[in-house]
C-alpha positions in Angstrom: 64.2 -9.9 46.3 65.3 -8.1 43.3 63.9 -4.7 41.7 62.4 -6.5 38.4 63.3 -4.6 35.3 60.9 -3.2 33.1 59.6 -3.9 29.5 57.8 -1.3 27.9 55.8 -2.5 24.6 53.8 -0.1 22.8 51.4 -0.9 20.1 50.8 2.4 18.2 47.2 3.8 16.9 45.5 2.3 14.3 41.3 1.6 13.7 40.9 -1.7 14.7 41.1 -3.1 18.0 42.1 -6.4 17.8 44.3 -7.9 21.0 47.8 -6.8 20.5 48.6 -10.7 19.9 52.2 -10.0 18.7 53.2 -8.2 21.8 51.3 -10.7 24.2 53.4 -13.3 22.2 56.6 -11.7 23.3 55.6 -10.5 26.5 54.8 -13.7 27.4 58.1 -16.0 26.9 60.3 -13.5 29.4 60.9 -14.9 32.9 58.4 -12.9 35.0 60.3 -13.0 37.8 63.0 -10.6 36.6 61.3 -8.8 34.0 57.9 -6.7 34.4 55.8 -6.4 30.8 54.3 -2.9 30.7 51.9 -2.8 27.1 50.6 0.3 25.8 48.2 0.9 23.3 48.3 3.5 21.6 44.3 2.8 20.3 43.4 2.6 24.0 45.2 5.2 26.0 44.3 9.0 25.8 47.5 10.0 26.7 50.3 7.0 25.7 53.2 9.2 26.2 52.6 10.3 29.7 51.9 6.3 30.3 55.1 5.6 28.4 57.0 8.5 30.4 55.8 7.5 33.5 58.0 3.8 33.1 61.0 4.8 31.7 63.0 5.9 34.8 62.8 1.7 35.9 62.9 0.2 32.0 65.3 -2.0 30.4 64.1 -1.4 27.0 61.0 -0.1 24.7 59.6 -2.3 22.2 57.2 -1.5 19.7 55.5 -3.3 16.2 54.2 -2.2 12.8 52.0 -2.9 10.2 52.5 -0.7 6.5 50.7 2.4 6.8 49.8 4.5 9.5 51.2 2.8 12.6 54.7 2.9 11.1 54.1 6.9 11.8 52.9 6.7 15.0 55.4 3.9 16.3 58.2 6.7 15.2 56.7 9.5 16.8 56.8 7.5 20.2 60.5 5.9 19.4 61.2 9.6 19.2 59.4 10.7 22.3 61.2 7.7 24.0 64.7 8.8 22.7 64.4 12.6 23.9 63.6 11.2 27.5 65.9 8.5 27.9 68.7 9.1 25.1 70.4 5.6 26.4 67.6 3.2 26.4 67.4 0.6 23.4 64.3 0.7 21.0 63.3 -2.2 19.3 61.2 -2.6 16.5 59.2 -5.5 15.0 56.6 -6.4 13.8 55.1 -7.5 9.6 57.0 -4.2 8.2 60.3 -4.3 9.8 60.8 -8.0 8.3 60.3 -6.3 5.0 62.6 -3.5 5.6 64.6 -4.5 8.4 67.6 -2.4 7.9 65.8 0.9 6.8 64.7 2.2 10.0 68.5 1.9 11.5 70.1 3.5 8.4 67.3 6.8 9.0 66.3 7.0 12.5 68.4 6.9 15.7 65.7 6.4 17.3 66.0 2.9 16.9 68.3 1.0 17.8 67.0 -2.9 16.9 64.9 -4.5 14.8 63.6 -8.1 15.3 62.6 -10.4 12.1 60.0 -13.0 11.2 58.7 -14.8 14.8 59.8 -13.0 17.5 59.1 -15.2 20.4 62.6 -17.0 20.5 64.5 -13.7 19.6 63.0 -11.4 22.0 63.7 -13.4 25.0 67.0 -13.6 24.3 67.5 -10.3 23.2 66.4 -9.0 26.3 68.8 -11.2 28.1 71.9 -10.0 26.4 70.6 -6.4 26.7 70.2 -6.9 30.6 73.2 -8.5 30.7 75.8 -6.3 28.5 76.6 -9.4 26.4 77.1 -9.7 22.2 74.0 -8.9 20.3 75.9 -10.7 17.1 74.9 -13.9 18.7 71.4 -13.0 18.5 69.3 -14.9 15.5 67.0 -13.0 13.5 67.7 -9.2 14.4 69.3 -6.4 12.9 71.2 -3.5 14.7 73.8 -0.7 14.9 77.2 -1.2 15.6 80.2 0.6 15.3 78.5 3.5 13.0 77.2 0.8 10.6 74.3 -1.5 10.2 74.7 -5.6 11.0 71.9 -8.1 9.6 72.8 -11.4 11.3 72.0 -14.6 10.3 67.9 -15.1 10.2 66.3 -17.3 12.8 64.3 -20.6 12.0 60.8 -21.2 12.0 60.6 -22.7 15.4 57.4 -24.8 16.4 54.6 -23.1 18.6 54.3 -26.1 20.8 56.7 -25.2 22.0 55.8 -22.2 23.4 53.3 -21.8 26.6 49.9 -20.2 27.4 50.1 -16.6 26.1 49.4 -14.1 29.8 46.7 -11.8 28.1 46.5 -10.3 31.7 49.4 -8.4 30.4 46.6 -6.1 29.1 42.9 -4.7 30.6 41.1 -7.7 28.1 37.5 -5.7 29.3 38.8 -2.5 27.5 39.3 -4.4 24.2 35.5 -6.0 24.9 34.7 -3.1 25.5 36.2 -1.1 22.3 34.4 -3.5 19.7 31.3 -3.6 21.6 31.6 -7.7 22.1 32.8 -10.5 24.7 35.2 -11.0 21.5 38.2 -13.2 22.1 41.3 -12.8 20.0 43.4 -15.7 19.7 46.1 -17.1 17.1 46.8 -20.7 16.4 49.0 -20.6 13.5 52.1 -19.0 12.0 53.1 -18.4 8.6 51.3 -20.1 5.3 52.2 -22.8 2.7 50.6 -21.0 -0.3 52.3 -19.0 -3.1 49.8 -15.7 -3.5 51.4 -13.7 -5.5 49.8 -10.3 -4.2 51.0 -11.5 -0.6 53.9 -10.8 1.3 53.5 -14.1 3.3 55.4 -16.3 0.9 58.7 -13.7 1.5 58.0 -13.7 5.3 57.9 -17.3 6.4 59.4 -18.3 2.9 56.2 -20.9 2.9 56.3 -22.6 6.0 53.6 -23.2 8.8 53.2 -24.3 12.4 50.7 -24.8 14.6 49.2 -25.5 17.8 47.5 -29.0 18.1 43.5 -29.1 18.7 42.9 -30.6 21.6 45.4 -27.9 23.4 43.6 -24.9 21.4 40.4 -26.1 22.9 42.3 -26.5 26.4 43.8 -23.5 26.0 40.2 -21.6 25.3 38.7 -23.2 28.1 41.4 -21.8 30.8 41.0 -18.2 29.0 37.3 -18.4 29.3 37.3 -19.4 32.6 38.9 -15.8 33.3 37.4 -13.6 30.8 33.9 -15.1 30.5 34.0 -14.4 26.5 31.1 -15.5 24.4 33.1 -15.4 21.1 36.8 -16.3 19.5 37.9 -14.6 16.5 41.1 -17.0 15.6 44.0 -14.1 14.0 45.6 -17.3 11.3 47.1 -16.8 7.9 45.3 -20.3 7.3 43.1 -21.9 10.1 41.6 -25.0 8.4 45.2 -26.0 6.7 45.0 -29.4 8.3 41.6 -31.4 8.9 42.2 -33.5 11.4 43.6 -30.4 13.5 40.5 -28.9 13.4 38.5 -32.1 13.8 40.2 -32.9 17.0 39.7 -28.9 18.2 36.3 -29.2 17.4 35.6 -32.2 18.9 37.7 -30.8 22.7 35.2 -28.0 22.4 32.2 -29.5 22.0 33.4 -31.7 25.1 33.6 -28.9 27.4 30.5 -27.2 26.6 31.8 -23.9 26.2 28.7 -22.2 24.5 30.8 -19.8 22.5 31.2 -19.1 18.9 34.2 -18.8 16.4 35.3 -17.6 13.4 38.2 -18.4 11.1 39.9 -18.0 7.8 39.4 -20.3 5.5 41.0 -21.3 2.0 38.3 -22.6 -0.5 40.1 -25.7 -2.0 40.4 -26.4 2.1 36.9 -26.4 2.6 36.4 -28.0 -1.0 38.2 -31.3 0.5 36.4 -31.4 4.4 33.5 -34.2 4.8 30.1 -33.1 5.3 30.9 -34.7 9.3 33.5 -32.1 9.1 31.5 -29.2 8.3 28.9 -30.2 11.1 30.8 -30.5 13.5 32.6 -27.3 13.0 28.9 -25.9 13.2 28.1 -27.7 16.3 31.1 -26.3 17.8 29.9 -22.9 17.9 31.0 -21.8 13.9 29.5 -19.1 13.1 31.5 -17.1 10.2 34.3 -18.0 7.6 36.7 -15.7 5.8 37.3 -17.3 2.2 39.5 -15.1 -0.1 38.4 -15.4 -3.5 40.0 -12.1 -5.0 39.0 -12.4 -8.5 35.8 -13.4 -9.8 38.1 -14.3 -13.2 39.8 -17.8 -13.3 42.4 -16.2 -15.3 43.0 -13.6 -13.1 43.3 -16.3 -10.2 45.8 -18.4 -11.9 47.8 -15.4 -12.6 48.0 -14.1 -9.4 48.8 -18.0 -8.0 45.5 -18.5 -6.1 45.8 -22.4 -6.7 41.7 -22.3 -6.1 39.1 -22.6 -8.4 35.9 -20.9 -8.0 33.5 -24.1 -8.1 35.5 -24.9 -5.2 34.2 -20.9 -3.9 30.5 -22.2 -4.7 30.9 -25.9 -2.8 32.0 -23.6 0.1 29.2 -21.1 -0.6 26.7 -23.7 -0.4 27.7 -25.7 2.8 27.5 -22.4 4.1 24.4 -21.2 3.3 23.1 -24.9 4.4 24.6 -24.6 7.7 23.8 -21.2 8.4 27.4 -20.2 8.5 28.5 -16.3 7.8 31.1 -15.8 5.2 32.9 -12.9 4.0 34.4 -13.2 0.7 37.0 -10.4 -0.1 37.8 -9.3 -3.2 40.5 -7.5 -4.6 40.1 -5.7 -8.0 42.3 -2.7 -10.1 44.8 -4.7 -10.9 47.4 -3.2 -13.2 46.4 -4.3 -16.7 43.2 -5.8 -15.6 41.0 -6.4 -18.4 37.1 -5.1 -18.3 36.3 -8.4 -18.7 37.9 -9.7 -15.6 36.1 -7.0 -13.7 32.6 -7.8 -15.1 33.5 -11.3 -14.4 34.4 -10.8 -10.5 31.0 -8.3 -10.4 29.3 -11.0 -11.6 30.8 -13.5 -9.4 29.9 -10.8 -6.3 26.3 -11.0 -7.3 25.6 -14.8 -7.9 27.5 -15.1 -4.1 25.3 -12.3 -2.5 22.2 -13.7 -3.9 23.2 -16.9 -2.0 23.0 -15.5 1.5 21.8 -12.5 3.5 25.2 -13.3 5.9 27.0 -13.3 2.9 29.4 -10.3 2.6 32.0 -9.3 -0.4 34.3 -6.8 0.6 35.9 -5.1 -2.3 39.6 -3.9 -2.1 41.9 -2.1 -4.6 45.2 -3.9 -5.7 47.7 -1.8 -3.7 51.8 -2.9 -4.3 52.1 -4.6 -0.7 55.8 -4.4 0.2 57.6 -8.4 -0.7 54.8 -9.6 -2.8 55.9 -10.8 -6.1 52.8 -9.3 -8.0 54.6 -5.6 -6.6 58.4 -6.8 -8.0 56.5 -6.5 -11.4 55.0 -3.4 -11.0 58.0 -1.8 -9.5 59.9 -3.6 -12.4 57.0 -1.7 -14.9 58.2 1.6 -13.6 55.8 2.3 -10.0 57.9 3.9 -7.2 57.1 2.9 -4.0 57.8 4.9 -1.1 61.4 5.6 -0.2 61.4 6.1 3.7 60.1 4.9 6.6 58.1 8.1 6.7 56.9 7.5 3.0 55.6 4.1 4.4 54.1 5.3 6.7 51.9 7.6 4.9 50.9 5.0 2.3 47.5 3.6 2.1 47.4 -0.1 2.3 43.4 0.0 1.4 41.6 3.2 0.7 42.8 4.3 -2.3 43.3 2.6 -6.2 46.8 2.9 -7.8 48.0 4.8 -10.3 47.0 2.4 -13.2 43.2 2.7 -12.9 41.3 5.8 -14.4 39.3 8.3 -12.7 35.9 6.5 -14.5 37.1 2.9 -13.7 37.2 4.0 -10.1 33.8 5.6 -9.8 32.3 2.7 -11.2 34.0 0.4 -8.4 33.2 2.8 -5.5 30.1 2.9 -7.0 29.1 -0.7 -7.2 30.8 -0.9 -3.5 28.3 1.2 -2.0 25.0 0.1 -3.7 26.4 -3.7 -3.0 26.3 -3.0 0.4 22.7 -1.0 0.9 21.4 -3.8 -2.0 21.5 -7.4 -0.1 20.7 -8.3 3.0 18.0 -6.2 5.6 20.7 -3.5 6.7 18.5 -0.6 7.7 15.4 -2.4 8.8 12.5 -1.2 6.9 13.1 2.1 7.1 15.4 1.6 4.1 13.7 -0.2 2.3 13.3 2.0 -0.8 17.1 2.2 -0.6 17.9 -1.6 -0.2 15.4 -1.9 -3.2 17.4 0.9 -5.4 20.3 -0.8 -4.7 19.7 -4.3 -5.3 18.4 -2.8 -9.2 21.4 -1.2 -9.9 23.2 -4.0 -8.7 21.9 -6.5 -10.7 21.5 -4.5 -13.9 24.8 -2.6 -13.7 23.1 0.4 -13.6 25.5 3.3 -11.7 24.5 6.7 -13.7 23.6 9.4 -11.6 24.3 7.7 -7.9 22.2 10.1 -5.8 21.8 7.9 -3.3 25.2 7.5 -2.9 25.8 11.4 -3.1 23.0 12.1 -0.3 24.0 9.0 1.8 27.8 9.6 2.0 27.5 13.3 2.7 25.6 12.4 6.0 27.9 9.7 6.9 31.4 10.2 5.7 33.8 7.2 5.1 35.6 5.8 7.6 39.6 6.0 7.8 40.9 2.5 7.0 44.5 2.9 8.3 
């Protein structure tokens, strides 16, 4: 029997600790009987080099996949590393960034050699084929590479349908470590790729140009059954763009998991005009299913703003959604996004107020507030770029941007005060986060809150010197 070659895929550092889905997706389609998958996670490992190192002498390639913002600098630093220990072996980069800027890393760093585009599944297994083999990468759909001193985009690849695709092998990774990072039997899992809706602060409608596919209910059920049976999880968080885009999917998954008596709970994203047009047996059965928590982007608390930034929702549609929930005893967190360039006071005050009349609703309610950053392919960041903002010019550059911390440029030092301080008394002022030993916080809060009242934030001052903010990327 034949050495099997190996595939090194490295998912570089970042806060979260999510399942590396993207590299379990490709890992997964490559005959395992001539190719071993070796993942490393940089979040995981104390020492991901001397892993890495220690698989190079037998690998065919090293892989790796981005996101804007910090992991684009790690991902480097270990293409780097990789290159300095095995000068001959190809690198290969994916991931959401590179199918922004797909050429960018080739034309600055020869540390890379490849870059893979949009879904990956179809491209990587052939890729690694050709590589193994010596054969033509122009043949190759949907990547990007160096040849002959210059840089060659072929043609892109189509969407291609995840049925057909098999079971993902997540015992390509230690799933008890990630159980064990977020401090929950929490299963990742993805159902969906790409999304049909036109959100102008998104890069999704560049990425997958508007299209969608999905896997059919009754095999997501199936599917969660066979992974439960090996990983005893007691919850799914579902990774879609757009979970509930078709009813009767998720009427037919619902029902297939009530039928095998699972006991485990979900979550999901949801759209509001989605959940707007489900029927009431809908909603309870997605309850009796084990839903416990929805993700409904609202952004803007301003119609105008909505319609603007091509939202195609409107925010009664937010409330119906708000009010099943609260009914069913369902958790929902509503993101918002404010700082908008040229957004008008009165939008804000309108999204505040919108943030309040939700978190009334609900203790399990939550609002997250984000500042607009210029998210590489979205056509709300063409504008802004066309109104004069640079963005970042390198792959470096990217990689020191913050996708969520910070404001831009466009929103004063006051304006910014004001939002961090609404952000911190909105979370301390709804809900019993504290137990009663907060109380007289909770209750400070919730005043200033409602009345608008941020002058002199002590609390905040006293509070976020003892606990310092967490780093978001």
């Amino acid at each position: 029997m034949s050495i099997r070659k190996k595939i090194i895929l490295y998912n570089p550092s970042a806060v979260f600790f999510d399942m590396p889905l993207a590299l379990l997706a490709i890992g997964s389609v490559v005959d395992p009987d001539r190719y071993e998958v070796i993942i490393i996670d940089g979040r995981i490992e104390k020492d991901p080099r001397a892993k890495v190192a220690a698989h190079l002498p037998d690998a065919l390639c090293f892989g790796t996949t981005v996101i804007t913002g910090a992991p684009i600098r790690d991902a480097l630093e270990m293409s780097e590393f990789v290159k300095s220990k095995a000068p001959n072996l190809p690198v290969i980069r994916g991931g959401w960034h590179t199918s922004l800027f797909p050429s960018t890393p080739l034309e600055e760093h020869t540390c890379i050699d490849i870059t893979v585009q949009g879904q990956g599944e179809d491209t990587f297994r052939e890729l690694v084929a050709v590589l193994e083999e010596g054969g033509n990468l122009d043949v190759i759909k949907g990547i990007t590479f160096r040849k002959d001193g210059r840089v060659v985009k072929n043609p892109p690849r189509p969407m291609a349908s995840m049925e057909g695709f098999g079971r993902v092998n997540y015992d390509l990774v230690d799933v008890e470590r990630y159980f064990n990072k977020k401090g929950r039997r929490q299963f990742d899992y993805i159902s969906s790729t790409g999304c049909y809706f036109r959100c102008a602060f998104c890069a999704d409608p560049f990425v997958y140009e508007r299209r969608f596919t999905a896997i059919p209910g009754v095999r997501i059920a199936e599917d969660l059954a066979h992974y439960h049976a090996k990983y005893n999880f007691t919850d799914v968080n579902f990774q879609d763009e757009t979970f509930f885009t078709y009813p009767k999917r998720i009427e037919d998954f619902a029902h297939a998991l009530v039928n095998r008596n699972l006991h485990i709970s979900w979550a999901a994203t949801m759209r509001a005009d989605q959940g707007e047009r489900m029927t009431d047996d809908l909603w309870q059965l997605c309850k009796a299913s084990g839903l416990r928590r929805l993700l409904i982007g609202v952004e803007s608390g301003s119609q105008e703003m909505m319609d603007w930034m091509k939202k195609d929702i409107k925010l009664t549609q937010v409330f119906h959604c708000a009010d099943k929930c609260r009914d069913l005893g369902i958790a929902v967190i509503f993101p918002f996004i404010v700082g908008f360039p040229g957004e008008s006071d009165r939008s804000v005050e309108e999204t505040i107020q919108v943030i309040r009349q939700l978190r009334r609703k609900s203790p399990r309610f939550e609002t997250p507030i984000f500042y607009f950053k210029p998210y590489p392919g979205s056509a709300i960041t063409q504008q802004v770029v066309e109104a004069g903002y640079v963005l970042p010019a390198s792959t470096r550059e990217w990689g020191a941007f913050d996708c969520i911390g910070s404001s831009g440029p466009w929103v004063s030092r006051e304006k910014e005060r004001y939002f961090e301080a609404f952000k911190f008394y909105l979370k301390w002022g709804y809900g019993n986060a504290g137990g009663a030993f907060l109380l007289p916080l909770r209750k400070m809060s919730r005043w200033r809150c409602e009345k608008g009242q941020f002058a002199f934030p002590i609390e905040q001052r006293i509070v976020e010197t003892l606990r310092p903010k967490q780093r978001l990327s």
